[in-house]
N, C-alpha and C positions, 0 to 999 in steps of 0.2 A: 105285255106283262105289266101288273099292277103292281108297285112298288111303294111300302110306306118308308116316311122319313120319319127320324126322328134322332134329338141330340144321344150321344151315348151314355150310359150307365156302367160302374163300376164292375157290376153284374157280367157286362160285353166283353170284358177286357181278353177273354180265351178266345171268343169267336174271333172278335176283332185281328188279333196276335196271329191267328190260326192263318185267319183270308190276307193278309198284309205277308205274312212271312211266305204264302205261295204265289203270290203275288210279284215279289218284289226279291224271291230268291234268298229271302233273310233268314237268320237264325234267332229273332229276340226272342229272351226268355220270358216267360208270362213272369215270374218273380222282377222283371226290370221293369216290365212294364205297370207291373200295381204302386209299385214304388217311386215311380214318377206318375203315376196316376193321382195319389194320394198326397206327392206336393204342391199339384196346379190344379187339383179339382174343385178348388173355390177361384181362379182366374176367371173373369168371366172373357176373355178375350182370348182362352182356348176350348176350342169349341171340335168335338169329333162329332161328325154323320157321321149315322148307320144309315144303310135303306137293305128292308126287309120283303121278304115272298114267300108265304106261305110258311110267317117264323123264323126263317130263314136267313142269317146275316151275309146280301149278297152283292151288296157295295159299301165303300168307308173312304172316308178323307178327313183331315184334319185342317180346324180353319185356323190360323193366330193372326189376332187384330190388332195393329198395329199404329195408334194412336201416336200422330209427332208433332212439332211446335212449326214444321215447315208446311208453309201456305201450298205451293204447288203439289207436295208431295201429300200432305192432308196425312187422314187416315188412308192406309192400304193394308190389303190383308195379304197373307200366305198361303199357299196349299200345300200340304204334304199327302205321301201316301194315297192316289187320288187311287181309285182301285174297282174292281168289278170282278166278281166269281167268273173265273175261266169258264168253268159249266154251263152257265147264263151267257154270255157275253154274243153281242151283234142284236141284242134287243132292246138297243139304245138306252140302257140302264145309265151311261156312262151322261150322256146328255141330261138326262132325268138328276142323278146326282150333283151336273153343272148347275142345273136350274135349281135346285135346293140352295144349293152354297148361292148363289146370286141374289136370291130370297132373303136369305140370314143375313148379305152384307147389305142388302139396302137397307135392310131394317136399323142396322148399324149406322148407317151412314159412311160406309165405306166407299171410299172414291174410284181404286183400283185393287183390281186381284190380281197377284202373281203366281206362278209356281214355277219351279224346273223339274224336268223330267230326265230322267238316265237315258243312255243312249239307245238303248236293245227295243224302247217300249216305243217303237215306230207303231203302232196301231192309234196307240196314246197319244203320238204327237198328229196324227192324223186328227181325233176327233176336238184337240184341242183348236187346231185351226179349224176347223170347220165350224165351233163354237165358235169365233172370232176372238182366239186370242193370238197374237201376231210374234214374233221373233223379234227379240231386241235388238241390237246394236252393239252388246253387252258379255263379257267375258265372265262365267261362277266362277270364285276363286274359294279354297279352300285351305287352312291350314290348322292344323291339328293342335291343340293347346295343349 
């Protein structure tokens, strides 16, 4: 399956909202998401893929780049929402969209790419490792402001 990338447009925001919320089990409302669309859509260090088939919005991830003052830690980027249309899926689109985002960070000059995944997407943590990304040492903490 031939897969085009490319960064997303304001235009995307239904697809996008649509494939992430079946994805990911979510409810965002498309009104939340134009509206934080529209405070960071001049950041250039948040960056959404799309990858498209046949017009088709049928993978998305979110990059945030992460520029710090600390030498070892350098720039490192984020992943959110790493994602692939159920319907498609096992046609290694998922690989395809690691290799995108890999693309955009060296261009960056990003040293390291993170992400955390939720518990249930065991397919997801499979093809993360198989990409060679490894299990930290490392507990996600989380508290609500």
């Amino acid at each position: 399956m031939e897969v085009s990338f490319r960064t997303a447009k304001a235009e995307d925001l239904l697809d996008i909202i649509t494939l992430t919320n079946t994805c990911f089990n979510e409810e965002t409302p498309l009104a939340y998401a134009q509206k934080v669309w529209r405070e960071t859509e001049t950041d250039p260090n948040q960056i959404y893929v799309n990858g498209y088939f046949d017009g088709k919005l049928v993978a998305h991830t979110k990059i945030t780049i992460i520029p710090t003052i600390y030498e070892d830690m350098n720039t490192f980027a984020i992943l959110n929402h790493v994602c692939v249309d159920p319907e498609v899926r096992r046609q290694h689109l998922g690989t395809k969209l690691l290799d995108e985002v890999f693309r955009i960070c060296k261009e960056r000059n990003v040293k390291v790419v993170e992400l955390w995944s939720k518990n249930f997407r065991e397919a997801a943590h499979a093809l993360y490792k198989k990409y060679g990304f490894e299990v930290v040492d490392a507990k996600f903490f989380s508290k609500d402001v």
